[in-house]
C-alpha positions as CSV (number, residue, x, y, z in Angstrom):
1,X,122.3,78.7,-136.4
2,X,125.4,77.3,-134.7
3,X,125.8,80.7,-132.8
4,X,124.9,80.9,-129.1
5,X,124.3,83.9,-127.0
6,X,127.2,84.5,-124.5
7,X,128.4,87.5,-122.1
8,X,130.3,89.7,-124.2
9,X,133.3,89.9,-121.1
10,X,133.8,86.2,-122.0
11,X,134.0,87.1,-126.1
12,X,135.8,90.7,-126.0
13,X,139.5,89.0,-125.1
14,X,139.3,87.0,-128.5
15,X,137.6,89.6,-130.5
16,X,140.8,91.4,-129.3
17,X,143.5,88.8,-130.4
18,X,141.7,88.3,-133.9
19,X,142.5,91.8,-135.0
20,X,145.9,92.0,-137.0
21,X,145.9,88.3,-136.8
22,X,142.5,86.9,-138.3
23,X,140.5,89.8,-138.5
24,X,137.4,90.1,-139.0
25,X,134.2,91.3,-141.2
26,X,132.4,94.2,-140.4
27,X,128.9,94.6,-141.5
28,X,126.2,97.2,-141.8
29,X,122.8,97.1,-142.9
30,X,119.9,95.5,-142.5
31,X,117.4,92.7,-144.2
32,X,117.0,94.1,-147.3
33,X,120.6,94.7,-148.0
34,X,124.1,95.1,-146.6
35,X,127.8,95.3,-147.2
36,X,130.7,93.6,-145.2
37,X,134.3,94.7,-145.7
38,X,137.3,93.1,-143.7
39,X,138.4,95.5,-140.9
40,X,142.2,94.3,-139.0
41,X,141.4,97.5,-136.9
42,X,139.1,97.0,-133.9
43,X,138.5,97.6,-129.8
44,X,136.8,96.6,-126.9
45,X,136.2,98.0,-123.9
46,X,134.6,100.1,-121.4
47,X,133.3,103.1,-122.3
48,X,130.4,105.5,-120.5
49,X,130.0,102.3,-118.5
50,X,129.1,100.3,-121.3
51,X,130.6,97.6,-123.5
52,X,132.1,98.8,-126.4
53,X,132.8,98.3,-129.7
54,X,134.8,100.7,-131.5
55,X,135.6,100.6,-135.5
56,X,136.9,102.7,-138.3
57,X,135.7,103.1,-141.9
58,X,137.0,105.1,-144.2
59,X,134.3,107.5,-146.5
60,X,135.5,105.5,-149.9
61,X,134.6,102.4,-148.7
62,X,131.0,101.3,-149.8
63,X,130.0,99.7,-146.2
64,X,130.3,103.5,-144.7
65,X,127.1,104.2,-146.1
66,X,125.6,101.6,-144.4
67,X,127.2,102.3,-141.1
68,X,125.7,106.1,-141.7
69,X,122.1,104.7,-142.4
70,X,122.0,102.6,-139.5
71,X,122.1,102.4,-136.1
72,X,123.6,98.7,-135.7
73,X,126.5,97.3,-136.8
74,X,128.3,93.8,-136.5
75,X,131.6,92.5,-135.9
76,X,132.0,88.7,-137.3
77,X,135.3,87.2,-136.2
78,X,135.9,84.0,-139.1
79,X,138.0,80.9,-138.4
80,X,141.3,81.0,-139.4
81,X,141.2,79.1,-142.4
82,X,138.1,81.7,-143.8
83,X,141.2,84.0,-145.3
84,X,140.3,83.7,-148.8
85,X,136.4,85.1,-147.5
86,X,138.6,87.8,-145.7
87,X,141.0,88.2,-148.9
88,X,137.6,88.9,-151.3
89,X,135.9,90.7,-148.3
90,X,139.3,93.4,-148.4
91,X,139.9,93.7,-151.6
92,X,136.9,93.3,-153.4
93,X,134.1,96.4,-153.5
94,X,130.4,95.7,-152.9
95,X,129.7,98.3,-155.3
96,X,130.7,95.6,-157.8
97,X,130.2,91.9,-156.3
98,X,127.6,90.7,-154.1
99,X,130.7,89.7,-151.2
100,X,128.2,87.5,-149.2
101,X,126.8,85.0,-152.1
102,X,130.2,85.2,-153.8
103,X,131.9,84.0,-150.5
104,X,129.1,81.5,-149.4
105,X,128.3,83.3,-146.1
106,X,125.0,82.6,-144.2
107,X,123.4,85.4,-143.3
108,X,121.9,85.8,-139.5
109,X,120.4,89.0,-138.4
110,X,120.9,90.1,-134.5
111,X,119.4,93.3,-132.7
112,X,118.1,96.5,-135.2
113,X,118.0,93.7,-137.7
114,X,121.9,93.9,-137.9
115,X,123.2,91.0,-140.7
116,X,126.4,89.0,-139.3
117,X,127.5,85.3,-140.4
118,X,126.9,81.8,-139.2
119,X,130.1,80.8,-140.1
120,X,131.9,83.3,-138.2
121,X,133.7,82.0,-134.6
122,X,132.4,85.0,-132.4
123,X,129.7,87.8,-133.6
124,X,129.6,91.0,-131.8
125,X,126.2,93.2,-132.3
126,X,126.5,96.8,-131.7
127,X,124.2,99.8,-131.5
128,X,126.3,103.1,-132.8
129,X,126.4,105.6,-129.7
130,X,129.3,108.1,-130.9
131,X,130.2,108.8,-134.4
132,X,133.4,111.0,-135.0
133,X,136.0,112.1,-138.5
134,X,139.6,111.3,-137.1
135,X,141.5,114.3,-137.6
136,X,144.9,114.4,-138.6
137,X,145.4,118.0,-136.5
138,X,145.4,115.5,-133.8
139,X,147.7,113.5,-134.0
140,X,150.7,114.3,-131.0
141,X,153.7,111.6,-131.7
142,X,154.5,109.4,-134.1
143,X,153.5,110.8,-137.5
144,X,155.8,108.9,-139.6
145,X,154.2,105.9,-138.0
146,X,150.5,107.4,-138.5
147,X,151.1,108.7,-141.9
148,X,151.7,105.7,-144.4
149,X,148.0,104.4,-143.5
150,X,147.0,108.0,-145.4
151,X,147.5,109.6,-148.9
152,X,146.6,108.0,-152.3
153,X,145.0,105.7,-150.5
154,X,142.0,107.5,-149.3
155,X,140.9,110.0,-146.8
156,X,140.7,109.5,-142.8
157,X,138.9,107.3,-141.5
158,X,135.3,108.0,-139.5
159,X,135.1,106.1,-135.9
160,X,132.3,104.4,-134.7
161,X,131.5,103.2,-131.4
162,X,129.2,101.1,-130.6
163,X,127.3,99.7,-127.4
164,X,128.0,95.8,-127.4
165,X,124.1,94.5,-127.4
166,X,124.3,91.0,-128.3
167,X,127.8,88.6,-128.4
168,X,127.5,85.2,-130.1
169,X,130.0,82.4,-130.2
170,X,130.5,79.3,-131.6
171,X,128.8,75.9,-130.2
């Protein structure tokens, strides 16, 4: 593994500046199977005192069953030139293609058995601690912003956050 353990305050600034930019791959499961979808929506923080990971899914997608069935999760953060694994990994379901053989990824497996990928730059490993549905009720100011991510498109998302457990970066 080319990976190395580092202190997720050193790793949560480029996590941070990936996001819109790079992305990254979010994955769930656990060693005897998994999904990974590209996610461009993604934060860190503080959070109860913790470090924190906090990411959205919406309840079409096919990983959200593997974020409900486990307690870990994993936020891989790719090199810039991985955008056609990030292209497949977005638009592709794993309902119908097995995304990590068809992209070439290596899988690694972190704390709770979470899968994440040896190719990626920086690998967060959360443990879920709060699970909520956004709600749309919520929303206070800027609607016509808000509402174009909605629709057709699918329903709202669910957000996790998760305690940071493990960070991994690049050698």
């Amino acid at each position: 593994m080319r990976l190395h353990s580092v202190d997720v305050r050193e790793l949560s600034p480029e996590i941070a500046r990936a996001m819109g930019g790079q992305n990254a791959l979010l994955t769930a499961g656990n060693r005897t199977g998994c999904n990974t979808m590209t996610i461009g929506w993604c934060q860190t923080g503080r959070l109860w005192n913790l470090p924190v990971c906090t990411v959205y899914v919406r309840p079409e997608r096919h990983t959200y069953g593997f974020m409900e069935a486990q307690a870990y999760f994993t936020v891989s953060v790719l090199p810039a030139e991985a955008r056609s694994v990030m292209q497949l990994c977005g638009s592709r379901s794993g309902r119908d293609v097995d995304k990590v053989k068809e992209c070439g990824l290596t899988l690694c497996y972190g704390a709770g058995d979470a899968p994440f990928f040896d190719q990626a730059e920086s690998v967060l490993v959360c443990r879920k601690l709060y699970v909520q549905d956004m709600d749309p009720s919520c929303i206070v100011a800027g609607q016509e912003k808000i509402g174009p991510f909605y629709g057709p498109a699918g329903g709202w998302h669910r957000i996790y956050t998760g305690e940071i457990v493990e960070a991994y970066a690049a050698k």
